[in-house]
N, C-alpha and C positions, 0 to 999 in steps of 0.2 A: 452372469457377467459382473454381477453389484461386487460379485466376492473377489474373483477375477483381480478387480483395480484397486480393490483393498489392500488383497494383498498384494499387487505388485507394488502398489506405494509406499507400504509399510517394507516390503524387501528394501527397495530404494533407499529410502532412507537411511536403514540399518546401516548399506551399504556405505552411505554419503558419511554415516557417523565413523563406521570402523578404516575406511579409506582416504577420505577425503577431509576430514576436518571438521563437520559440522556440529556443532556443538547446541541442542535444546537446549531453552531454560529451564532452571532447575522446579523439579513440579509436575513440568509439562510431560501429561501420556498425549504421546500420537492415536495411539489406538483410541481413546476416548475423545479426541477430537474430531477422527476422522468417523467413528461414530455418529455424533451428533451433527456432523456434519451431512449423510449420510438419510439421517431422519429429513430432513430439511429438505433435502433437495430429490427424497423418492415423496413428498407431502404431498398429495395430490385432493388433498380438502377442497382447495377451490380452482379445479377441473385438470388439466393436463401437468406432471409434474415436471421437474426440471431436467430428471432421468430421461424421459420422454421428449424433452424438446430438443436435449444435445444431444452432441456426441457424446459417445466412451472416453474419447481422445480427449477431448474439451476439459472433460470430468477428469480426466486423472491428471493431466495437467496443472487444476487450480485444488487439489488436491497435495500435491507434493508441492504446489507455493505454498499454502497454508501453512502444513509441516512446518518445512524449512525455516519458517517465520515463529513460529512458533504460539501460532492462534490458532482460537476457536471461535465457533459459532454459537456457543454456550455461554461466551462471556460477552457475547456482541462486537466481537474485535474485525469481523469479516463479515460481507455479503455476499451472496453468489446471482451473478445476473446475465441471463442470458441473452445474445446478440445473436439474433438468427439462428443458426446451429448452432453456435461456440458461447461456451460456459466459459465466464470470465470471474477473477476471483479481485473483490475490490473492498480496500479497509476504510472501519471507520472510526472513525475520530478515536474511541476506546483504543482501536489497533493500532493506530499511528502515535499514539502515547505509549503502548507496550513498546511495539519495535522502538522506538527511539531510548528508550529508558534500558535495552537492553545494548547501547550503545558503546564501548569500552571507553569515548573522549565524552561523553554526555553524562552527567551528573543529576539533573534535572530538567522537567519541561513543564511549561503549562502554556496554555491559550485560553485568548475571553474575548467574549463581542461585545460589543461597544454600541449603544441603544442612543439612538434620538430623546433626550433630555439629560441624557448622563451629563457629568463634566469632567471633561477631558481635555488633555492638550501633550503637544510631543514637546521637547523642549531637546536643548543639544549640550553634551556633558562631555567637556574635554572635546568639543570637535565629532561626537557622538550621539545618535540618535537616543531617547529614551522617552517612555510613554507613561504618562501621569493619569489615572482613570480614577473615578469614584462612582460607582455604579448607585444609581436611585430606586428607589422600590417603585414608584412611579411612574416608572420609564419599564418595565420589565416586559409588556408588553407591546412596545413601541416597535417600530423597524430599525433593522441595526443598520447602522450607517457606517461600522468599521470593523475591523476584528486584527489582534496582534496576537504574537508567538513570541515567548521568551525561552531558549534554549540555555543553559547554565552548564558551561563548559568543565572540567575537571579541575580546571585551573582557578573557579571559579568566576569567570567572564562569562558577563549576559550578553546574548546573542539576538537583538529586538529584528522584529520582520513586520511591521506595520502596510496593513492591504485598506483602502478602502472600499466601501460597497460597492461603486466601478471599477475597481479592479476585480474585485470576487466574481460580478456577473460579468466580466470580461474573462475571466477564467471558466467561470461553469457554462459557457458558452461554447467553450468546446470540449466542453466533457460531455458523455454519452448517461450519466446520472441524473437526469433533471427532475426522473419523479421523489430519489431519494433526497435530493438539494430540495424540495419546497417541503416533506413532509417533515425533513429534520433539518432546520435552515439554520440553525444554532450550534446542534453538533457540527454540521458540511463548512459552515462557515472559520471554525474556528480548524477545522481540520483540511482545508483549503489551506490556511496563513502556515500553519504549522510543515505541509508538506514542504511548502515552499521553503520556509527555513529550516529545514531540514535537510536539502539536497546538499550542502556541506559537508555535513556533518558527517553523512552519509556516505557520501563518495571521499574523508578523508580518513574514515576511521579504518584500522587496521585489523577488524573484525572478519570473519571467514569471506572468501568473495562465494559461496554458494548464499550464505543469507543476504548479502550486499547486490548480490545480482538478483533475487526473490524478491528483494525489497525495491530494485528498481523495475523489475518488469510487471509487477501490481501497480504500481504507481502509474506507468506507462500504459497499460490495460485501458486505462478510465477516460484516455485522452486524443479525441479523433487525430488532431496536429501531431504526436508524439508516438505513430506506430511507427518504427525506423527498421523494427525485426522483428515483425510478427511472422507467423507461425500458415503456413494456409492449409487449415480444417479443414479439410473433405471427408466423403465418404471410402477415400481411396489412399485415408493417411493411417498409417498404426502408429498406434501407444507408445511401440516402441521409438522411433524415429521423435516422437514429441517431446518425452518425460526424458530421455537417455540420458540426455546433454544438460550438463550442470549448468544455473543460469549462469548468464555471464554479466558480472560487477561491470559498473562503468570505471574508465580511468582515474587513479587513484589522484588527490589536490595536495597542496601542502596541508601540514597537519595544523596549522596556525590559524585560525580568523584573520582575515584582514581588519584593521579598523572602521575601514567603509568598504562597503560592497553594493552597488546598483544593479538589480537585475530590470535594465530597459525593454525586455519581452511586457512586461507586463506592469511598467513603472513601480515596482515595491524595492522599499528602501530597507536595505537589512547592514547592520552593523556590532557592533562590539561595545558593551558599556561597563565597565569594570564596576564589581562588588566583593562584599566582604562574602442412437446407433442401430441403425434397423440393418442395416446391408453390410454387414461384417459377417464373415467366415470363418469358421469355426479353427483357422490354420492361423487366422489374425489376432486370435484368442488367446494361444497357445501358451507362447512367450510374448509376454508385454513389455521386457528389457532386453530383446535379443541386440546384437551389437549390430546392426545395421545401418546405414551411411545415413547422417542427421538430415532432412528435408532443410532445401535450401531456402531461407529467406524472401518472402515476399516483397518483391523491390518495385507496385506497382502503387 
């Protein structure tokens, strides 16, 4: 079966490259990420593995997001964590710096958390938000009390998303990660602010919508409030039906930043600042991209 999904994923893909537009980054083997991806998730060092606790379906699913996206497990860019039966595929901080860098209106990005003695302060430039930090040696182990995302547009326009510590635990509050958010609160932190300012960018860029829609339905994975079209995993769903269907991109935005932008879900102020399988059958097996009618969306 391991071989099975391997290679359906890797046909898949071929297929998404030589039809549909999807274009890896340049470097990146599939084959060697789904590899090591592969090791990871048959590791059954400390007691049942991940093969074992999902589905096939699950698996090959966050299998061909990774692809798509164009991460490994070998560079730290993904985690694979399992929800019941369903293997879910969710980036970290590393991957959410690759995907965005591989952005065609994105230039550059970084994110930093912001520690109890640091000093800091936001000030406002031309009517725009922008964040003043000077991190202390002193403070390194202190609790962060903030964290900000600068995205740096093509045009070169800084894009600031400032979260505070209550908005972050108002966000990981409905994420389904909470062992990964305390053992890495520093990465989770700074890659919380960044997803957020990144959903622009994201949904304006003129990049393939098979990576545009990968990149939203990972992001959407991790977040109980935000399954709008998930998938329902049973033991009576096949591969085919799951993996067939390219994801699907959210609606495209204007390509421009607004000046000021307020996302009120979750009070963060983002702006513009100008710079210089056990019961599968062997018939289920068979073909794992037959063209069979997509299962319909879970609307419960």
């Amino acid at each position: 079966m391991a071989n099975a999904i391997i290679e359906s994923v890797t046909k898949r893909v071929a297929d998404m490259q030589q039809n549909e537009g999807l274009q890896l980054p340049k470097g990146y083997s599939a084959t060697n990420a789904l590899q090591s991806a592969w090791l990871e998730l048959s590791d059954n060092s400390k007691g049942q593995s991940l093969l074992e606790k999902t589905t096939p379906e699950s698996q090959a699913k966050a299998l061909l997001g990774m692809v798509i996206q164009g991460l490994s497990p070998a560079k730290h860019q993904v985690y694979f964590i399992p929800y019941g039966q369903e293997l879910t595929l969710t980036r970290s901080y590393f991957g959410s710096l690759a995907i965005l860098q591989r952005l065609d209106n994105v230039s550059k990005v970084w994110a930093e958390v912001i520690r109890d003695g640091d000093r800091w302060d936001v000030r406002s430039e031309d009517g725009r938000l922008a964040v003043d930090w000077q991190p202390k040696v002193e403070a390194l182990d202190n609790d962060i009390v903030a964290a900000y995302a600068v995205i740096r547009d093509t045009d070169g326009v800084d894009t600031y998303t400032l979260m505070t510590r209550k908005q972050i635990d108002q966000s990981w509050s409905h994420s389904k990660n909470h062992k990964v958010q305390q053992e890495f609160g520093d990465q989770m932190a700074k890659r919380t602010v960044l997803n957020r300012a990144a959903k622009f960018f994201v949904n304006s860029s003129s990049d393939n919508d098979l990576l545009l829609g990968a990149i939203n339905d990972t992001t959407e994975n991790e977040y109980d409030d935000e399954q709008t079209d998930r998938r329902d995993v049973t033991t009576g769903s096949s591969i085919d039906n799951l993996i067939n269907e390219a994801p699907k991109a959210a609606p495209r935005v204007a390509k421009k930043p607004a000046p000021k932008q307020i996302d009120n879900s979750n009070e963060v102020i983002t702006n513009a600042n100008s710079t210089s399988g056990a019961n599968r059958t062997p018939a289920a097996e068979t073909n794992l991209f037959s063209q069979e009618p997509p299962i319909q969306a879970d609307q419960g």
